[in-house]
N, C-alpha and C positions, 0 to 999 in steps of 0.2 A: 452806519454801524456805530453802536456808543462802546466806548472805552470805559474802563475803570478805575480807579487810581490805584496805582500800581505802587503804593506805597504800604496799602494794606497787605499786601504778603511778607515782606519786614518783620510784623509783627509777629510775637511769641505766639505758639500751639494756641493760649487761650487766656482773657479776662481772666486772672486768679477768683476772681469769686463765683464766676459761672463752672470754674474746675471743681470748689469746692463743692459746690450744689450736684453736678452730676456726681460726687464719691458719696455725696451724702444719701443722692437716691435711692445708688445701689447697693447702698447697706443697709436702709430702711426696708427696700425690697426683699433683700436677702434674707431679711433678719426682725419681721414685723411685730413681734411681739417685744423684743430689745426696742424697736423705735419710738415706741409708747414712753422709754424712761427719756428718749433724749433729750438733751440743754443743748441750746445753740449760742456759744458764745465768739464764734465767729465774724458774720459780717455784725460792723458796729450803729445797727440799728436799734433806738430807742422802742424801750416797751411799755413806758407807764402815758397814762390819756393823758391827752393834751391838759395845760393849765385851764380852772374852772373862767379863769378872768377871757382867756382865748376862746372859751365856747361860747360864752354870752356873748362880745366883739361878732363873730361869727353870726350866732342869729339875729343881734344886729341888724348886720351888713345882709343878712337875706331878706328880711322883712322890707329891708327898705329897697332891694331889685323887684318888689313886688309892689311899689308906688311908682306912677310916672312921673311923679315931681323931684323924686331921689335916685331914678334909677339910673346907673352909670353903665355906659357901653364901651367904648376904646377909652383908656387911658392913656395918661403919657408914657410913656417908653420907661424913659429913666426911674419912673417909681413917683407916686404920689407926692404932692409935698407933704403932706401931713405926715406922711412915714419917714420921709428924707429929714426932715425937719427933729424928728424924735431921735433920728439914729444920730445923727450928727451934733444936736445936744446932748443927750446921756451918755452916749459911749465915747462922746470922743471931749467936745468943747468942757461939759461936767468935769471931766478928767486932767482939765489945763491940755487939750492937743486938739491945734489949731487944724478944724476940717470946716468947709463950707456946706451949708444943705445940697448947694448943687454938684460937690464932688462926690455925692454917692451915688451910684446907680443902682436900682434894686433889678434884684434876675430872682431866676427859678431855679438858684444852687448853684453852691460853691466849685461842684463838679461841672456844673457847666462852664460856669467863668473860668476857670484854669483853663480849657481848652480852646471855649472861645478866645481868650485875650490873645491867644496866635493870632490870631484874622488880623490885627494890627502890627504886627510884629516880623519884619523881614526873615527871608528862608536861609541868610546870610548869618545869621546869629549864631553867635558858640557858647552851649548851653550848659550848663551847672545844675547837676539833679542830684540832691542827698544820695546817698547810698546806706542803710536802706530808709524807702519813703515811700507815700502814696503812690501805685502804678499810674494813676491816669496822668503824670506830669512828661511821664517818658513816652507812652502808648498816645498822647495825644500830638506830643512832635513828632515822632514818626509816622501817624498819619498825613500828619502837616508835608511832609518830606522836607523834616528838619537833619536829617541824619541818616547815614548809611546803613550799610543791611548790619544783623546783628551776629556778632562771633560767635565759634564753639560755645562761651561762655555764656551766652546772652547779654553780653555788652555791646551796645549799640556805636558803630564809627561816627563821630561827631558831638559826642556829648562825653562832657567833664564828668565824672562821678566823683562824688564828693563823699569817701566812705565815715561815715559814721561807727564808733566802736567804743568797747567799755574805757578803751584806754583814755578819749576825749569825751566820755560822756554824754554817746551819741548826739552830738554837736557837733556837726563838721568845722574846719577851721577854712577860713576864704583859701585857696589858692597862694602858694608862696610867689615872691614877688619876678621870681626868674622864670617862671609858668606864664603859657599862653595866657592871656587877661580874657576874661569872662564879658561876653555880650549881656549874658541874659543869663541869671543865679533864682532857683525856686528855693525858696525857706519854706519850714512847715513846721511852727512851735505855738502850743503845745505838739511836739510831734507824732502823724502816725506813721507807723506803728509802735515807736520804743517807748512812746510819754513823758520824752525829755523834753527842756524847758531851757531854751538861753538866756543866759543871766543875761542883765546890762551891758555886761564890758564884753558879752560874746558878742553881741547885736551891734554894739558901738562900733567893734572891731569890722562885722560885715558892710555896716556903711560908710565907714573910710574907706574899706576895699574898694566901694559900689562908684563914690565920689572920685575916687585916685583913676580908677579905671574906665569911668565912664560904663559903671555896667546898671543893667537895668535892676533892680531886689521884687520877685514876686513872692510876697509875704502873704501864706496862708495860716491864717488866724481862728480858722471854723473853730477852734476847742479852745479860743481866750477864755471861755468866761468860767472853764475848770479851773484855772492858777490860783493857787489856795495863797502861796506866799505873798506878802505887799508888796518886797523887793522887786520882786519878778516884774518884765512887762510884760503888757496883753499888746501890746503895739506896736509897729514897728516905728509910727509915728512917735513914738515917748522919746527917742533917737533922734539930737538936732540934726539936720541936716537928711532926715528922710522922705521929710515931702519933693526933694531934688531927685530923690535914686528910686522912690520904691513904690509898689502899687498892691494894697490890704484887699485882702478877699476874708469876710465872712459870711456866718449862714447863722439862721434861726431853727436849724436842723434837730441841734446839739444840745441848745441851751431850752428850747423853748419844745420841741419834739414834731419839728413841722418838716419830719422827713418824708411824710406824706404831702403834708400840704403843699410845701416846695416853698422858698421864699430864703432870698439870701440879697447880700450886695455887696459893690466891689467899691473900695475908694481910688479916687483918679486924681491924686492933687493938678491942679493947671500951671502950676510951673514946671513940670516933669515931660521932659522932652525926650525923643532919640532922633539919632540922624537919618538925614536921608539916604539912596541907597549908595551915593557917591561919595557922602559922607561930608557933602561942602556946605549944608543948611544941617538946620536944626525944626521940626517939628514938633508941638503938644500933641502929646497922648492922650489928653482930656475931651478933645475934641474931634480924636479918630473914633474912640470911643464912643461918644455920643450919635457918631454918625453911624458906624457900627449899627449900634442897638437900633437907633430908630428905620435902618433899613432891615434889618434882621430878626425883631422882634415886636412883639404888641404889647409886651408890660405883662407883669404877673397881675394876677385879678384885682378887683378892687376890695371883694370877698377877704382874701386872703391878705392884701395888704395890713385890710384894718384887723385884722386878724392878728397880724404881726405887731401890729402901733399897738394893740394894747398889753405886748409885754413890756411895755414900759409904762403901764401905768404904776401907781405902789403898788397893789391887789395883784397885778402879773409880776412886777420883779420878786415880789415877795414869795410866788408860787415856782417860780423858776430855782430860786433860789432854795428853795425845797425839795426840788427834780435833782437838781446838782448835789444837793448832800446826800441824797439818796445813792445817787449811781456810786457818786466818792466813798461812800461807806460799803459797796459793794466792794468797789475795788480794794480800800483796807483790808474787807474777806477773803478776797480772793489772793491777793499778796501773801497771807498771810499762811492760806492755802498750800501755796505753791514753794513755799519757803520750808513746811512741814514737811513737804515730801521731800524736800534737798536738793532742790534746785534753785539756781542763781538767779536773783528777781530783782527788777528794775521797773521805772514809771510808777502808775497808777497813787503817784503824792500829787499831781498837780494837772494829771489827763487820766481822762478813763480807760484806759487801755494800761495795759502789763505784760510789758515784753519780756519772757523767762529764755533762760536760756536752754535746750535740750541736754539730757545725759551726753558722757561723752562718746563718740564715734556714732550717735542717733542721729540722724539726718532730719531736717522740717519735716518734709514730707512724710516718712517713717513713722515719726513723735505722733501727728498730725493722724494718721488709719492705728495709731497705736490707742488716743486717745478715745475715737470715735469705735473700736471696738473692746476694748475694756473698760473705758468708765463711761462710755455711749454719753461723751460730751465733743464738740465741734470748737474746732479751735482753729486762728489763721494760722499756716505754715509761713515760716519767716523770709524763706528766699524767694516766696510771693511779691516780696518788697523788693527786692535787688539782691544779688548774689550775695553782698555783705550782710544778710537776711539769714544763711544761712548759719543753721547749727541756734536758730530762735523759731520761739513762736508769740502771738501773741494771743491775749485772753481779752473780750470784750467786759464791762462791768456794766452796758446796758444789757440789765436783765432786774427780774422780780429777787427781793429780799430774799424769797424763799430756795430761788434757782441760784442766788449767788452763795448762801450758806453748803447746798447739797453739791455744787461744783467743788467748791473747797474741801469738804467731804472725800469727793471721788477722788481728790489730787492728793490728799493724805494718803490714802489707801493704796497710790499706786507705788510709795516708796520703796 
């Protein structure tokens, strides 16, 4: 007889974005000639082709699986050097922050590596999840069976919510000092869904905490390379004392548009330890990791790798860097949008995304079939993110010039 894991029943009614698809179906269905106008600015998937320098790299890399003297079959696990070696000088060493080629591992996304990095990570941990944030940080510890079943509420028993709100700048602040201490805290800045942004002295502040408490910082970074200000970091690394607490996840998803392609990686500094389960050693996580991936995966292609290495030539940053002023001038539109109609607006200065707040006593969900049948535009509902979600939504800014003008448009009109 096989079993199941009986930790998937835990789990809310549904993926928020497979909810959103089935509402969307059934109003297309309902209503086919309305579906013809609609804009999807929900899930936040890029719309403009890949950069020209990433298509050339690409046929490249094909022409030459079509020579036996170049053609490449298994790769290493952890990621090419030639792409380890790019990401670790441009994004990080370029920038004065000490990372080594061999601390990156390259994956097939950000959403993977947040759930994989459990496989390393004891069922003993006491977990810190923004409130509200990306679902797959909570959805994927409690498949883990990191945490008990979930309340009337939808708050899960064993994990810290960390709520975020206008009053702190959707910024949670660490845990006060008379609070259980945190095993293991996820950050997400630029954050989704709100598009806030921790100053220095916020992120300072969470790696004292991470240092003082021995907790582990999982820093997702996927939308560093929107932070328009200088101030600002992109890193959790820019923070002395982070290569001790914390472990950087990004993707080429965001900046470079390889949400098809798939191509991401995680940084593992090798002095970044946790304990064992007795608590009497101390282990690297650099090298559970490694052993992880190379029992658990084959490496992202070698296609797509070099696909990736050439968004850091000039001719790729330069095109990237084009992709991003785009989306960001969307989101100026659509801000500005949303502001027309008289609604309170937040983010989209330094992340793509624009968390608004709903009319008063409107609920997400509400707003959300309000917006999808009167101005037939798709939008996330906020408490998708976490309870403290609720009474927001947000607006995606990947989309075409033309779709982010005519959403702004539809949001005037609904004042």
């Amino acid at each position: 007889m096989a079993f199941f894991n009986e930790n998937y029943r835990k789990l809310k009614a549904g993926y928020l974005f497979p909810e959103i698809a089935r509402r969307v179906n059934a109003f297309c269905e309902a209503n086919p000639k309305r579906a013809e106008r609609l804009i999807r600015c929900g899930i936040g998937d890029v719309t403009e082709p890949l950069p020209s320098a990433v298509i050339a790299a690409l046929h490249r890399a094909v022409d030459e699986q079509a020579n036996r003297a170049l053609f490449r079959g298994y790769g290493p696990e952890q990621g090419y050097p030639f792409l380890r070696a790019a990401i670790a000088e441009i994004d990080y060493r370029a920038r004065g922050i000490d990372v080594a080629d061999d601390e990156i591992f390259v994956s097939d996304g950000s959403k993977c590596d947040c759930g994989n990095i459990l496989d390393i990570l004891g069922h003993q941990n006491y977990v810190g999840v923004p409130d509200p944030v990306y679902p797959v940080y909570v959805d994927t510890n409690v498949m883990a069976g990191h945490t008990g079943a979930a309340s009337s509420s939808g708050a899960y028993e064993g994990i810290c919510y960390l709520t975020g709100n206008e009053a702190n700048g959707f910024v949670p602040e660490p845990p006060a000092a008379t609070a259980k201490p945190l095993d293991v805290a996820y950050l997400c800045f630029p954050n989704n869904p709100t598009g806030a942004v921790a100053s220095r002295e916020r992120l300072r502040a969470w790696v004292d905490y991470a240092l003082a408490n021995d907790t582990l910082l999982l820093f997702d970074a996927a939308y560093e390379a929107y932070v328009r200000e200088p101030s600002l970091p992109r890193s959790i690394y820019e923070i002395h004392g982070a290569r001790r607490c914390a472990i950087e996840f990004r993707s080429f998803s965001k900046n470079g548009g390889f949400t098809g392609l798939r191509c991401a990686f995680i940084v593992i500094p090798k002095e970044l330890t946790a304990r064992t389960g007795d608590g009497g050693a101390r282990v690297p996580l650099h090298g559970l990791w490694a052993r992880r991936m190379s029992t658990k995966f084959n490496g992202v292609s070698y296609i797509v790798q070099r696909a990736a290495e050439a968004i850091y030539s000039p001719e790729g940053r330069a095109q990237v860097s084009a992709l991003i002023a785009l989306y960001m001038e969307n989101a100026a539109i659509l801000r500005r949008g949303a502001a027309e109609a008289g609604l309170r607006v937040f983010g989209g200065e330094n992340a793509p995304y624009i968390w608004v707040a709903t009319p008063a006593g409107v609920g997400s969900w509400e707003f959300f079939d309000k917006m999808l049948r009167e101005a037939n535009v798709v939008i996330t509902p906020g408490s998708g993110f976490g309870a403290a979600g609720e009474g927001y939504f947000r607006i995606s800014a990947f989309n075409s010039r033309e779709n982010a003008i005519e959403v702004a448009r539809r949001l005037s009109a609904l004042r």
